[in-house]
N, C-alpha and C positions, 0 to 999 in steps of 0.2 A: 693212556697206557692202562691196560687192565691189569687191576693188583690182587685182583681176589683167588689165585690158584700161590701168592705169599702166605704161608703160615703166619698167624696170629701172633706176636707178640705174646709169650706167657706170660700169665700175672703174675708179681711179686705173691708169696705164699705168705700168710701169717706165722706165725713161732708158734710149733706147739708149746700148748699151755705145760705150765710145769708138774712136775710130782715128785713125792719125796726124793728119786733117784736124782732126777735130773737138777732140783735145786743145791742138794749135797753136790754137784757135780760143782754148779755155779758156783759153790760157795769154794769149794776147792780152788776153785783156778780162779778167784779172785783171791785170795788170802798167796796162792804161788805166786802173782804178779806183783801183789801191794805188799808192802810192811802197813801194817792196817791197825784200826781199834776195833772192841765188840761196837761200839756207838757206828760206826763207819760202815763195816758190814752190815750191821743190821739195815741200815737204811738203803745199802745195796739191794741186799733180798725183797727189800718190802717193795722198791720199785720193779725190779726184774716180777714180779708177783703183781703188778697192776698193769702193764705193758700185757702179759704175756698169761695170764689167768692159771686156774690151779684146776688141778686135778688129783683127788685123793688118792686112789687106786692104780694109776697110771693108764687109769684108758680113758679116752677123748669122749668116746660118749656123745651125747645127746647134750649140747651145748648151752640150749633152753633147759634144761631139767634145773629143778635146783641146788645152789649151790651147794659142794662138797664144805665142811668144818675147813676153816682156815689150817693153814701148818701150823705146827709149833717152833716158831723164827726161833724161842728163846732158848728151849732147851738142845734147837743146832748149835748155838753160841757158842753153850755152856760147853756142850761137848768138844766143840775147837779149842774151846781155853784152857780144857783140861787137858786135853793132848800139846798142849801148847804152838797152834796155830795161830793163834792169837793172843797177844802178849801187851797189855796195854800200857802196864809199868814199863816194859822194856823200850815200848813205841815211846812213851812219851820222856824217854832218859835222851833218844835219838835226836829225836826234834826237838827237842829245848836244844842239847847243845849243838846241833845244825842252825839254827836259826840264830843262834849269841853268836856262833862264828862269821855268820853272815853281819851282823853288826845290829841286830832288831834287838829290842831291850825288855827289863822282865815283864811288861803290860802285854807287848805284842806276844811276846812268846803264851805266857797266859790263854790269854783272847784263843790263840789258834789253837793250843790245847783244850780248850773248852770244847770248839769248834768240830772238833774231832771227837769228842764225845768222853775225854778224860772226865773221871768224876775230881770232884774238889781235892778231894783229901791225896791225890795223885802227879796234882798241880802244886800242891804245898810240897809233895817232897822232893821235886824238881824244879823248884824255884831257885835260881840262881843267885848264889850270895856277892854279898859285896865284891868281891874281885871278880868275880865273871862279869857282873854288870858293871866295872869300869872297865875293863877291856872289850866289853862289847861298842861300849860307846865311841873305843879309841878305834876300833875295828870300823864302824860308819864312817867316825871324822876321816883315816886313812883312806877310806873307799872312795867317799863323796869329796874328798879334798875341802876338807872343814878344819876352819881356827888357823895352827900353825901348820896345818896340809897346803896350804892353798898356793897358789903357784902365779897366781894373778900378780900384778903390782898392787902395792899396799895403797887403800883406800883412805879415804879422812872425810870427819864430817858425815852431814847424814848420808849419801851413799853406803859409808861405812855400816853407820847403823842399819840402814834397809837390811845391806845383805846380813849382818848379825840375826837380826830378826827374822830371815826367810830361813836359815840354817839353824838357828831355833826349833822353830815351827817345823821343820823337817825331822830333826830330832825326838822331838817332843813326838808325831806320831808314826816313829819307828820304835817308841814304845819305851822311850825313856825319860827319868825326870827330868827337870828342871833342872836341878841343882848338878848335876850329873852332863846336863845338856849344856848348861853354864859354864862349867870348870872347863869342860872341852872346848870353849870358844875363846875362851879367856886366856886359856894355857899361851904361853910365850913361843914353846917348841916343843917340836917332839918326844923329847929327849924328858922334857917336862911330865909330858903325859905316862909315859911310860914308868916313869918313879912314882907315879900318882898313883898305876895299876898295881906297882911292886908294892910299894905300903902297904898296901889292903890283900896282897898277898900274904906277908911276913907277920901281919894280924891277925890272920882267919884262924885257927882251931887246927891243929896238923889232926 
């Protein structure tokens, strides 16, 4: 069968390369979609900027010529943070307490705010005190059916032990201590755990 009077398949087109307009655009409609950090977008931009190449002036040009001066990623940043697009205090108030509720403990919460591009001193003031991280712990054990969750018949012996030690070791890196990861395996019942959290409420600093 002759196929040559079928049109060609068009080529997939390249993106045009960016320019100021069009990265402000990018950075817009990613910051509308995400609750984001300056650490987060930036590394957005810098990739959509190696995919897709730059253009200073916004015209295409001669593609061989040489490179136009990079953007300035920082001072669009800055500009979002100051309009408050970008809010890294408030991103990282969310996520910490998204993640204690989900039952991750202060390590992991930590780590993932780093990850996101919190600076230190941001991580320290949303560090979760003593009563958030025993209730995050009791929030896992509930979830995972750990200690006095557990719904199995009661174990003895090293079986017992193995599983002690695997729900340990699961605890341990959803990002909580030891001592912490202990009391909750140890606790006798629920009802235990729960006064455990209450304590270190009635303790904390009103």
């Amino acid at each position: 069968m002759d196929h040559s009077d079928r049109p060609q398949k068009a080529r997939k087109r390249s993106p045009r390369p960016l320019d100021p307009a069009r990265l402000e655009e990018l950075a817009l409609s990613y910051v509308a979609r995400f609750a984001t950090t300056a650490g987060k977008l930036r590394t957005y931009l810098k990739r959509k900027l190696r995919e897709r190449g730059w253009v200073a002036d916004g015209e295409e040009g001669d593609r061989d010529a040489d490179s136009p001066p990079p953007p300035d990623i920082e001072a669009l940043i800055e500009r979002f943070v100051a309009h408050g697009y970008v809010d890294d205090a408030g991103y990282a108030r969310m996520r910490s307490a998204d993640l204690l509720r989900r039952g991750y403990g202060a390590r992991r919460v930590s780590q993932q705010l780093m990850q996101a591009g919190i600076a230190e001193d941001l991580r320290a003031d949303v560090a979760p005190e003593e009563a958030e991280r025993r209730a995050a712990a009791l929030a896992l054990a509930r979830k995972r059916r750990f200690g006095p969750f557990a719904v199995r018949e009661a174990l003895a012996g090293e079986e017992a032990h193995r599983l002690r030690e695997k729900q340990l070791a699961a605890m341990v890196r959803a990002g909580h201590d030891f001592d912490h990861a202990r009391r909750v395996l140890d606790a006798a019942s629920p009802d235990e755990l729960a006064q455990w959290v209450e304590e270190a409420r009635e303790d904390s600093p009103s």
